[in-house]
N, C-alpha and C positions, 0 to 999 in steps of 0.2 A: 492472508496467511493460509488461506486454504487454498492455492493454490503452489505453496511452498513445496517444489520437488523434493523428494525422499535424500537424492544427492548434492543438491544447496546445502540440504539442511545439516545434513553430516558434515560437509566441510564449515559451517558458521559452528555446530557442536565442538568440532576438535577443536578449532580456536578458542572460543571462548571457554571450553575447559583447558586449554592447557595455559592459560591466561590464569585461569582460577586455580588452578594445580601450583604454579608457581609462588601465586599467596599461600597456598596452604604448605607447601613447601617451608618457605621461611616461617610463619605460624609456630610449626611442629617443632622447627627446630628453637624458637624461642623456647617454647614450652618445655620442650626437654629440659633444658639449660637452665629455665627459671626450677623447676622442680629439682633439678641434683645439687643448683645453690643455695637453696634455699632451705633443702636437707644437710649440706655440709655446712650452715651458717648455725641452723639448730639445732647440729648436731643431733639429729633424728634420725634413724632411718627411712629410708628413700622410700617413697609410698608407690608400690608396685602396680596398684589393678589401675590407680591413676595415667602412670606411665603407658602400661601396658593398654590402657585406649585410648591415648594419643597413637602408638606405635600404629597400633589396629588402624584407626581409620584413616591414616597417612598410608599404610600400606593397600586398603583396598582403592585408594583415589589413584595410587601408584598405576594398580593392574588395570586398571580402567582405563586409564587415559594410555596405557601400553596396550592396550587389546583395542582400543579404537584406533590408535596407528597403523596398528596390523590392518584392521577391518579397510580404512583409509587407502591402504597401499596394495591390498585384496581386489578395490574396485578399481582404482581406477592405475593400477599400474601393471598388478600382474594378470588381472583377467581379459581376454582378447578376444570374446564371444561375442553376440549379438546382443542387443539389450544395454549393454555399456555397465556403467558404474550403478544402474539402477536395479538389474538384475540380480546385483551382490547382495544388496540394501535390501532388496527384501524377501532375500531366505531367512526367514523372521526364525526358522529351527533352526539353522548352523549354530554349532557349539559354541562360535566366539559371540555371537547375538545372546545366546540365552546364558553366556557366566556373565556378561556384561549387565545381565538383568538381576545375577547372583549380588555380583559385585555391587550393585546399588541399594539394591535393597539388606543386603548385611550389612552396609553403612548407616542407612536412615535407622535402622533397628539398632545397632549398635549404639550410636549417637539420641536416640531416644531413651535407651536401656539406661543411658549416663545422666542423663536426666530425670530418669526418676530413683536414681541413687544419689543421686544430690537433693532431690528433694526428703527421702527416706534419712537421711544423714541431717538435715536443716529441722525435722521433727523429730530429731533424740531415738532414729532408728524403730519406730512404729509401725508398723505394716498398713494399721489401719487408715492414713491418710494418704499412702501409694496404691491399695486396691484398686480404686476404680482407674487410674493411668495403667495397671498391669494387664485389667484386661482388655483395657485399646490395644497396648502392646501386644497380647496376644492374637488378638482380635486382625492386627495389622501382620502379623507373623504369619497366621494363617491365610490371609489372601495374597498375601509374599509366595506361599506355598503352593497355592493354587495356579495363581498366573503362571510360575515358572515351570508348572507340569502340561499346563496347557499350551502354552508358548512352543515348549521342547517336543510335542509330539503333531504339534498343528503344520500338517503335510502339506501346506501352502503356499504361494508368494504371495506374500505380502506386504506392507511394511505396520509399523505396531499401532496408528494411526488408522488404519482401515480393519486390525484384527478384531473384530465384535466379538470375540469367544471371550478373549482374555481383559479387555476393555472392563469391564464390569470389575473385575478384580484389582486392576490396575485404577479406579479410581476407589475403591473399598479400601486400599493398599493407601493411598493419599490422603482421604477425606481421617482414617484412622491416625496418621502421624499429625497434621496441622491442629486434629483435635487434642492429641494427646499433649501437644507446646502449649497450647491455651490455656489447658485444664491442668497439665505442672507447673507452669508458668504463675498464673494466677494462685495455686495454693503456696508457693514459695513469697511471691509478693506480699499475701495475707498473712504469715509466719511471719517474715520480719517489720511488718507494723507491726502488730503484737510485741515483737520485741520492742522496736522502737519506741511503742507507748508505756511500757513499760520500766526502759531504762528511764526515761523522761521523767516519768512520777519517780522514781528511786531519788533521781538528782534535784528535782524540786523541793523536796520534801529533809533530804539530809544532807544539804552545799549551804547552808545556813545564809540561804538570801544570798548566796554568791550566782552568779548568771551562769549557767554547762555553756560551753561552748564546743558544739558539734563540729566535728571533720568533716562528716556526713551528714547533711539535712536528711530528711525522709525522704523529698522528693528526689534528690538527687540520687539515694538509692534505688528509689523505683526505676530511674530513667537507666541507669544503668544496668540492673538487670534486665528490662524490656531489651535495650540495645541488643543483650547477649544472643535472646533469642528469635528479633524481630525478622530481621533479612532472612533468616533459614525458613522461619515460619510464612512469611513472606514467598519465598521462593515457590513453598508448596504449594501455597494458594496458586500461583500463576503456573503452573505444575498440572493444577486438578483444572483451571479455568481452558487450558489451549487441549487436555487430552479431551475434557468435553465437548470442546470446540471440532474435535476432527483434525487436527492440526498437525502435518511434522514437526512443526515448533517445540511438541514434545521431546527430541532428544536434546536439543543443547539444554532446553531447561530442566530435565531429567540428572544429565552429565555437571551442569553448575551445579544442581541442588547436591550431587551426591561429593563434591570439592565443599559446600559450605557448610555441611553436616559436620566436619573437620575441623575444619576453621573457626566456627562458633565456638565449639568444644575445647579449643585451643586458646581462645580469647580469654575465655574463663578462666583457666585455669594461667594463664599470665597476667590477669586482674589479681584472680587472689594470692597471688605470688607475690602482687608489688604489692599488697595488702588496698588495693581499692574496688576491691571486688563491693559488691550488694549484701554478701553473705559478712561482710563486718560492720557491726555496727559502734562506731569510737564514739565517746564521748571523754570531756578533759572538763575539770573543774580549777580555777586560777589560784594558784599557789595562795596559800593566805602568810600574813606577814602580822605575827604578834607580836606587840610594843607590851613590855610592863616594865616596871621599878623594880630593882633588887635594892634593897638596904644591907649598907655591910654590918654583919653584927658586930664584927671586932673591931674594926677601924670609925666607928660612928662619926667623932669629932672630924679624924681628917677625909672622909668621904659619906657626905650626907647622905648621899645617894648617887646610885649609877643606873643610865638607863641603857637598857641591853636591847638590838634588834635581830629577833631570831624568826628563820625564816624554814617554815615547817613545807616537806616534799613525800610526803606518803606514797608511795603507788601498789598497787595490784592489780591482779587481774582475774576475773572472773569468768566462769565457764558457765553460759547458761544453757541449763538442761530442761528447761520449764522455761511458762511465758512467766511467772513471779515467784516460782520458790526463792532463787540465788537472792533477789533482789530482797523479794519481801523481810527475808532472814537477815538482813546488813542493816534493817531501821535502827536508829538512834546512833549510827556510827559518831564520834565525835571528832574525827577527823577530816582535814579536805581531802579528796581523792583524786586519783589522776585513773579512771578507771575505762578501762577496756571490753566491752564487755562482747561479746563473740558467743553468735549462735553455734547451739550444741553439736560434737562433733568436726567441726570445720578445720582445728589447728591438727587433731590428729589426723583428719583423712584428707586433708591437701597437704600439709607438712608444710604451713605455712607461719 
């Protein structure tokens, strides 16, 4: 791979992002659709910042994979110089090279920033367990800032693979994001055990020896969250492995990671739409069926007794705001429940 020409690797880029473009295409527009139905089913208001970063990062995968067309048909169609299609590739300063570098990295950031507001939303709105993901975030912002001042005045040819100025930033800029999935990733998985173990003791303790029967296992929620974020996380790691490497290989895997930043984003929020998202945790306790005797008092002789089968369906739903206030507050319920119980925040800020 090292010796991957600058113009292979651009033409494998544009395919395989416009291959990824076309997922994220359909994604987005699921997303839309699940979100304005599932506001006109709730009758809720349509949840806007949600909306608006789907729009967001469908629109900057849009300009990207539109300015590498351009770039694409720059080299090798309208430029008629010496050098060939390689000499385009690497004016690493021209305008369309460095928004191109805009355009990614306000994606990753974007799509990171959404992740730690889902996670800020999953802990009842706290600051203090999004801290330390804000200042990776920031931390990634800033070398975001840097590369792209360095990139934009770096008077050279080259391609981004051989640039040593910016390199150092551009892996600060990576190592910052796959840490930052890990580190939200893993506190969201730890919040809803917590929940989980905690619905769990509620239903043991007041289903009167009746069995919960879960939607969701535990595990099955973990697996599914992982899912949401692995491949994107995934990405970067191979992202931060080929630019250490010295590799061209970094732009397609640059241009896919900046289409699945989208897409992840999108998945989510069409999980929690059809309600199988990680962030719900169901649980159903089985209808109970009471058999007693009524005695008629007025009719004694002609009806000794009648036995009546009545079949009790309570349901609610509960919001939890804490890993056991809601729950701990409902002991000695005397009823069977069909209970719902949904970490804090989630119906109001997905609109699901």
């Amino acid at each position: 791979m090292l010796n991957f020409a600058i113009d292979e690797a651009e033409l494998v880029a544009l395919f395989m992002e416009s291959a990824a473009w076309g997922m994220h295409f359909v994604t987005a527009i699921i997303c839309i659709y699940t979100l304005v139905s599932t506001s006109r089913a709730s009758r809720r208001p349509l949840n806007i910042p949600l909306l608006a970063y789907a729009i967001v990062l469908f629109g900057l995968g849009t300009l990207d994979i539109s300015f590498a067309v351009r770039r694409n048909l720059q080299a090798f169609v309208y430029y008629q110089g010496e050098g060939g299609a390689t000499t385009i590739f690497n004016q690493i300063s021209d305008y369309v090279t460095v928004l191109r570098s805009v355009w990614n990295f306000l994606a990753v950031l974007v799509a990171d920033s959404a992740l730690i507001y889902r996670c800020w939303v999953i802990y009842g709105r706290r600051w203090a367990y999004v801290v330390p993901s804000m200042l990776i975030w920031l931390g990634g912002f800033a070398s975001a800032c840097a590369e792209t001042y360095y990139t934009s005045t770096l008077d050279k040819s080259t391609n981004l693979a051989g640039a040593s100025k910016v390199e150092a930033f551009l892996n600060s800029f990576i190592v910052c994001g796959v840490s930052l999935n890990i580190l939200t990733t893993t506190l969201i998985l730890y919040r809803i055990n917590v929940i989980h173990r905690a619905s769990a003791r509620y239903f043991s303790k007041n289903s009167g020896g009746t069995t919960v029967s879960n939607r969701l296992q535990w595990t099955e929620l973990s697996r599914i969250l992982v899912e949401s974020a692995f491949i994107y996380t995934l990405s970067g790691v191979v992202l931060l492995i080929v630019n250490f490497a010295g590799s061209n290989a970094v732009y397609p895997t640059s241009d896919i990671n900046l289409q699945i930043a989208g897409i992840q984003f999108d998945l989510i929020l069409i999980r929690v739409g059809r309600g199988i998202a990680a962030e719900h945790v169901e649980a159903q306790t089985s209808m109970q069926t009471m058999q007693f005797n009524l005695r008629a008092l007025d009719r004694p002789a002609q009806r000794p007794g009648v036995q009546i089968s009545v079949t009790q369906d309570t349901s609610m739903s509960t919001e939890l705001r804490s890993a056991y206030s809601d729950i701990e507050s409902k002991k000695g319920s005397p009823h069977e429940l069909v209970q719902s119980v949904r970490i804090a925040g989630i119906d109001e800020d997905y609109d699901v």
